[in-house]
C-alpha positions in Angstrom: -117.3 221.4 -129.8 -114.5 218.8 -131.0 -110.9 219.8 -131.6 -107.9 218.8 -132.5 -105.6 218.3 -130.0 -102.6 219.2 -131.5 -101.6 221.9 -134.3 -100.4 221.4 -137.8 -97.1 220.9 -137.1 -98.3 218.0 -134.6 -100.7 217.1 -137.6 -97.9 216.2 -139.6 -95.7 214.6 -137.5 -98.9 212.4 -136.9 -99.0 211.5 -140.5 -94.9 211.0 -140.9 -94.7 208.4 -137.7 -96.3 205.7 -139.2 -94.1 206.2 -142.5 -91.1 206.4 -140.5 -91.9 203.2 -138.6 -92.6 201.1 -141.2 -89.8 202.2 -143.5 -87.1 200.1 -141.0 -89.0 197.0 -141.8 -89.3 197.8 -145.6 -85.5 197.9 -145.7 -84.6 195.2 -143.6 -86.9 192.9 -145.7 -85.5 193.9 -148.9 -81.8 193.3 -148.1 -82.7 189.6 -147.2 -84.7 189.2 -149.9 -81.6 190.6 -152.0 -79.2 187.9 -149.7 -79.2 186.1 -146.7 -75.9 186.0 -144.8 -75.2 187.1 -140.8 -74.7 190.7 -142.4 -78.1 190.9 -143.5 -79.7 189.1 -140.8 -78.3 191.3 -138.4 -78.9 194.4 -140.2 -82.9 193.0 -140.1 -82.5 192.6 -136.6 -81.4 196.3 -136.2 -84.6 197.0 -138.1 -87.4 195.5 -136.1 -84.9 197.1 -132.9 -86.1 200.4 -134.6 -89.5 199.4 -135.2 -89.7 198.6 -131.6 -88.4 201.5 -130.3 -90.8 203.9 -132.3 -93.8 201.9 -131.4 -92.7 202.7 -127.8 -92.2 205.9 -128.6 -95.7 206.1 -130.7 -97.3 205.3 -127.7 -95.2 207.5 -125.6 -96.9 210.7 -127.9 -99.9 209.5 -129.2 -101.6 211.6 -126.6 -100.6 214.9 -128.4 -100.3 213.3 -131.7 -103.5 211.8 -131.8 -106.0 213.0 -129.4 -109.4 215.1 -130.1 -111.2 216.9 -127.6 -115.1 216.7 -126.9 -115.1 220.3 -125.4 -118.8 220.4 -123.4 -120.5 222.9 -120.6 -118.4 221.3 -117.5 -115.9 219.5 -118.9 -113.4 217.8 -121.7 -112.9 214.5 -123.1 -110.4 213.2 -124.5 -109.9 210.3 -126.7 -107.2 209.5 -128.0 -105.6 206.8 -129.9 -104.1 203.7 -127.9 -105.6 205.1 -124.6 -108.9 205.3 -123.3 -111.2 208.1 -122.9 -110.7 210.4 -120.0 -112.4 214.0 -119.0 -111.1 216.5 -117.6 -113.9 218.7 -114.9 -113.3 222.5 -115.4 -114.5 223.0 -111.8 -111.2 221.0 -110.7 -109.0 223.2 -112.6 -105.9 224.6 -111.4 -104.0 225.8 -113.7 -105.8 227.4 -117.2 -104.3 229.6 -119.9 -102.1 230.4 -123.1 -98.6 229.0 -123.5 -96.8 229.5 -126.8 -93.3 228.1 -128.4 -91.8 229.2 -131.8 -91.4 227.1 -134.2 -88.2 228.0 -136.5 -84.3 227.9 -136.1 -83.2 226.2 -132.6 -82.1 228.4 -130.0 -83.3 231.4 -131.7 -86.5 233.4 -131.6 -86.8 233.2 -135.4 -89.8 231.7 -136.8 -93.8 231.0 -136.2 -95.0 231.7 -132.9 -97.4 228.9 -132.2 -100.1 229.6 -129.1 -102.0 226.5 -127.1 -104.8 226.8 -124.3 -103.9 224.4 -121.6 -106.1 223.0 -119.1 -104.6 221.4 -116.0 -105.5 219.9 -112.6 -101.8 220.8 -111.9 -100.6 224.5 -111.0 -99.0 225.6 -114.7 -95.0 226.5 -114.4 -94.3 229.3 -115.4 -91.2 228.1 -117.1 -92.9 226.4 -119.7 -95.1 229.9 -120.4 -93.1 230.4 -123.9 -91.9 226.3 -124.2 -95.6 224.9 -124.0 -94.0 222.4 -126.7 -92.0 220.8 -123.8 -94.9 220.8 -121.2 -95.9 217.4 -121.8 -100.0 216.5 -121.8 -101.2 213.8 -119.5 -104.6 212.4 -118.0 -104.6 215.7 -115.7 -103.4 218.2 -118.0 -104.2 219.1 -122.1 -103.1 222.0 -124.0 -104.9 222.5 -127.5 -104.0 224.7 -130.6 -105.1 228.1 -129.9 -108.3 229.0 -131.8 -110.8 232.2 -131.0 -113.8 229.6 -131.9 -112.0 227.9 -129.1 -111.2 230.6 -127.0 -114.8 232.2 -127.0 -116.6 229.0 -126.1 -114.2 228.4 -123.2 -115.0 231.8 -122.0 -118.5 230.9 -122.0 -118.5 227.5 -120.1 -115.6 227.8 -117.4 -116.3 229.1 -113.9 -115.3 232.6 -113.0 -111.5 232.1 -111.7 -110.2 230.2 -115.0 -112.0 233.0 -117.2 -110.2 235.8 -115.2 -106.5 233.5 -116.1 -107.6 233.0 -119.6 -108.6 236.6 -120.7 -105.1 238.1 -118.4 -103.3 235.8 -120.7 -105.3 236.4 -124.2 -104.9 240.2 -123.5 -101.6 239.6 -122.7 -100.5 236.9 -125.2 -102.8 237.2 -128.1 -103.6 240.3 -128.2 -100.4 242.2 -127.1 
């Protein structure tokens, strides 16, 4: 089964960091093509600063942004863009469950609750149980959009100890 990695709101910020990087570099271009004096240059030099600093960023979050998983019967892989393929063994799993954020007003429990299944090699912290969106995903750890598709084939293919944390938390997360 392949997934997305992220969820639409990842989607989109996928699709808005390329624009955003390459919009610096459209401006600083076009004011010294309209002049060229130490203002201008400078202001182009700001730009490629910027372009540089979300390219480091890009490749700071392409893990989330732009990663699939190849869900199989023992374990994940992960490819994702600007990294190379890695897998993730259910039988070395530590920490396996739901996590959710909401997505709406900051500092407020106003808007979409969004729920991920996370895998990790790592016990899960309980602190980020309702901030998955700041429990960041690494070589030993993914989370990935909830989905019941998702959710049933898990059930099917981990080993007994992650299905017991999975259902406690669907039961307790999902289903309410």
């Amino acid at each position: 089964m392949k997934k997305y990695l992220g969820s639409s709101f990842t989607a989109f910020a996928a699709i808005v960091l390329p624009l955003l990087l390459c919009f610096p570099l459209i401006f600083g271009i076009s004011a010294l093509w309209a002049e060229i004096s130490p203002a201008t240059v400078l202001l182009f030099i700001g730009c490629i600063l910027c372009t540089v600093v979300l390219i480091l960023y890009l490749k700071m979050v392409s893990i989330q942004l732009y990663s699939w998983g190849y869900f199989k019967s023992s374990e994940v892989t992960i490819k994702s863009f600007l990294s190379k393929p890695y897998s993730i063994q259910y039988s070395k799993l530590c920490g396996c469950g739901i996590g959710y954020y909401t997505h709406g007003i900051l500092n407020s429990h106003v808007g979409t609750k969004v729920h991920f299944i996370y895998l990790s090699y790592e016990p899960f912290a309980e602190k980020y149980r309702s901030k998955i969106n700041l429990w960041k995903p690494s070589n030993t750890r993914i989370k990935v959009k909830f989905s019941k598709e998702l959710y049933d084939y898990l059930i099917s293919v981990l080993p007994k100890t992650q299905v017991l944390m999975l259902t406690r938390d669907y039961k307790k997360y999902i289903t309410k």
